[in-house]
N, C-alpha and C positions, 0 to 999 in steps of 0.2 A: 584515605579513601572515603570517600562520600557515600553518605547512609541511602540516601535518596537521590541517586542523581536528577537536576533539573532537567525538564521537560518542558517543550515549546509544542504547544497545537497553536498552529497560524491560522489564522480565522480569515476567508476572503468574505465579499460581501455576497452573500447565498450560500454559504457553507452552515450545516444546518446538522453534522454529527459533531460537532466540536464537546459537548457535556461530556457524550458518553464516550468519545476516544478519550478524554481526560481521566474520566472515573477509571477505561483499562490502566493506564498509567499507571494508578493511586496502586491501585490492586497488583497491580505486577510490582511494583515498590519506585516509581518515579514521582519527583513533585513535580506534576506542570502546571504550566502557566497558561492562561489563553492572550495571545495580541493578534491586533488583526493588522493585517499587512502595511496597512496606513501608519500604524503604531509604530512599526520594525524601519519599516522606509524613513520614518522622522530620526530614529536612534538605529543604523546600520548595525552600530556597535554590541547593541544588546545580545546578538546571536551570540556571541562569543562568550556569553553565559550560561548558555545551556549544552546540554550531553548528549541529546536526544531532539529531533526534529520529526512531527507526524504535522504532516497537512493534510484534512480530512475530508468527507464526502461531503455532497450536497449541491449547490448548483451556483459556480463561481461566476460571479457576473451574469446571471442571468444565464450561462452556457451560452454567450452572445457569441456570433462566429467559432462558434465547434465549445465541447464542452473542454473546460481548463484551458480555453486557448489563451484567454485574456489573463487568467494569474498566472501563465506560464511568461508572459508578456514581460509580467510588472516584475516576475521574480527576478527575469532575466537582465530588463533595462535600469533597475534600482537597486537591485542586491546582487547583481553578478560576483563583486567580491567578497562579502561577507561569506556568501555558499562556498564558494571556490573554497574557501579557507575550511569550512564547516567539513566538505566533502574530503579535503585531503587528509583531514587531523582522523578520518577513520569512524567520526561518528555514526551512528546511527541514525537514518532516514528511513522515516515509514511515509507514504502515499495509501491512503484506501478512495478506493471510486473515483470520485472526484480530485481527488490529489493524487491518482496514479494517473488520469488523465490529463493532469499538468506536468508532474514529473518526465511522462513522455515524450510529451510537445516542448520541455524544456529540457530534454535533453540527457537530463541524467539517468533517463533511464531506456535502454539497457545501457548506456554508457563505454561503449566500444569504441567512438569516435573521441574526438576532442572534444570538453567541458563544451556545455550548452549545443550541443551539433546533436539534430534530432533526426534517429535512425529509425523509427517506427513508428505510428499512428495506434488507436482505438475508437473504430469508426462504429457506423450504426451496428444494432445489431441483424443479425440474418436473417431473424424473424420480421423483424420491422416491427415490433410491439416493445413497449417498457416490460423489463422485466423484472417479477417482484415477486421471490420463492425461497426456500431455503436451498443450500446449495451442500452439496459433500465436499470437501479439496483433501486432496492428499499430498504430503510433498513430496519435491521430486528426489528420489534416490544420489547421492553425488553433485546435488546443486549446490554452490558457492554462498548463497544467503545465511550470514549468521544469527537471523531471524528462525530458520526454518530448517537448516543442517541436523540441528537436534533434536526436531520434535519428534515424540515417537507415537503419536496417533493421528489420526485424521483431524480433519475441524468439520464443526456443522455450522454454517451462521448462515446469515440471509444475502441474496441480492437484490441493489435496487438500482437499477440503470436500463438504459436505454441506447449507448454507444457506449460497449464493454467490447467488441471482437477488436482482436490483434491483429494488425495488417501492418505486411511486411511482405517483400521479396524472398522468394523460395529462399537464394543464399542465404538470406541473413537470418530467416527462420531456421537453417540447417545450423548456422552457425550458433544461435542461440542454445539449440541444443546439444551441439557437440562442444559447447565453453562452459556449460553449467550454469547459463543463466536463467534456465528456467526454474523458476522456488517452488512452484505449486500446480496443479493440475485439478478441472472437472472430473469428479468419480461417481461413481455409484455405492452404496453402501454396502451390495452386495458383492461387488469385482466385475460387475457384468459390463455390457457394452457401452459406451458414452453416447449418446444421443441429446437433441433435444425430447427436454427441457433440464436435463443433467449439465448440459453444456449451454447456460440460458443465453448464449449472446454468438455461439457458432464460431469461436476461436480456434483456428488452426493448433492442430495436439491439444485441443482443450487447457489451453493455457491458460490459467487465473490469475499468475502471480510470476513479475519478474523479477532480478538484482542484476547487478553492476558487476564486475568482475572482480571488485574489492567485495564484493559479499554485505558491505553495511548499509545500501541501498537498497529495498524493498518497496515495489508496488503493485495492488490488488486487488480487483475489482468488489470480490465481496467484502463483505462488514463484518470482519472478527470482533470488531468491538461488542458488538451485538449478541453476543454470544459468551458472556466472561464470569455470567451465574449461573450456578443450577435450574433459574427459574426462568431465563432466556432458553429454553432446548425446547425446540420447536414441539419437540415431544412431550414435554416435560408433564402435561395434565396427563397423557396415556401412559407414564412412566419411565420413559425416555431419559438417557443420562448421559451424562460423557461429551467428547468429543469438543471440548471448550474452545474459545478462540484465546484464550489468557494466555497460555505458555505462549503463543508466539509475542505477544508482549515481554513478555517475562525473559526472554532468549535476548529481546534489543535491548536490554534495562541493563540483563547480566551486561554484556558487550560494553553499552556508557559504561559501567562501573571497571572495567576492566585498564579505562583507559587513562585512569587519574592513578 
């Protein structure tokens, strides 16, 4: 069994969390690696090296033609079968921000249809303002993500987006959440009602975070990476503790190591 399973943060060009999804890795106990898509495209093969797959936030391609449309593009027309293989063998995929807006324009995610067949969008948000706050998520009771089945607190970390809401067709929204594909949800700290600015992007059920029906595909719009020290808690000068974004790394690490 490997001590450290290997980790891939794929780097598009405007992706701009790639450090700190990697420092979560370290910390949750993955060695990754950073390549950037150009790198992976020249050597297919290399995915078949790693255990673990996060493609991360920030702004792929310029967000040219919708955001992650274009690295959803490239993952599609140049590595369709390297993922293919990635996604069956049960690995773990993380998407945050920007890499869950490619994951869903590419298809895997929520993953109900046939590989790369995209069932859902994440369009503007509702406000029509970038949104840039700390956020609550809790997960959802009985979701399928082996990211987030286990965790037994909330998260506090930040969001930074500006087409984060979930657009979908009522059926397929009913069906998301009678199949267990929703991982995560907008909260309140208190239990109270979801509102904007709790819900910063107007997502139908306040949705933050979906999976796949295999559970080892996660993606979401906030930045748990951001959140994986004591001294990231948005609170943390007033006192403020807790509610880390690490165990949900920590949950897809256990999962790689499970599978060698």
């Amino acid at each position: 069994m490997l001590k450290r399973p290997p980790a891939l943060v794929l780097q598009a060009p405007g992706s701009n969390r790639d450090l700190a999804a990697a420092r979560a890795l370290t910390l949750a106990g993955a060695a990754p690696t950073l390549l950037t898509v150009g790198e992976l495209v020249e050597a297919p093969e290399r995915l078949a090296d790693f255990r673990f797959l996060l493609l991360p936030g920030g702004f792929s391609f310029g967000d040219d033609l919708g955001a992650g449309r274009l690295w959803a593009a490239t993952l599609r027309d140049r590595l369709a079968e390297p993922l293919a293989r990635f996604v069956e063998a049960g690995r773990p995929i993380l998407g945050i921000c920007n890499g869950f807006q490619a994951l869903v324009k590419l298809g895997l995610l929520p993953g109900r249809r046939a590989l790369f067949e995209a069932e859902v969008t994440l369009t503007h948000n509702a406000s029509g303002q970038f949104a840039c706050r700390p956020v609550f998520l809790t997960p959802e009771p009985g979701t399928r993500s082996i990211f987030c089945r286990a965790l037994t607190a909330p998260i506090v970390c930040p969001v930074a987006h500006g087409e984060g809401r979930l657009a979908a067709s009522p059926a397929t929204l009913a069906a998301l959440e009678a199949e267990g594909l929703v991982a995560l949800r907008y909260a309140r700290a208190d239990g109270g009602p979801v509102a904007w600015p709790d819900n910063p992007n107007g997502s139908p059920g306040h949705i933050a975070g979906l999976c796949n029906p295999a559970g080892n595909i996660l993606g979401l719009m906030p930045h748990p990476e951001d959140h994986v020290l004591p001294t990231q808690h948005p609170g943390y000068l007033r006192g403020a503790s807790g509610h880390s974004g690490l165990p949900l790394f920590q949950a897809g690490v256990a999962h790689a190591l499970q599978l060698d």
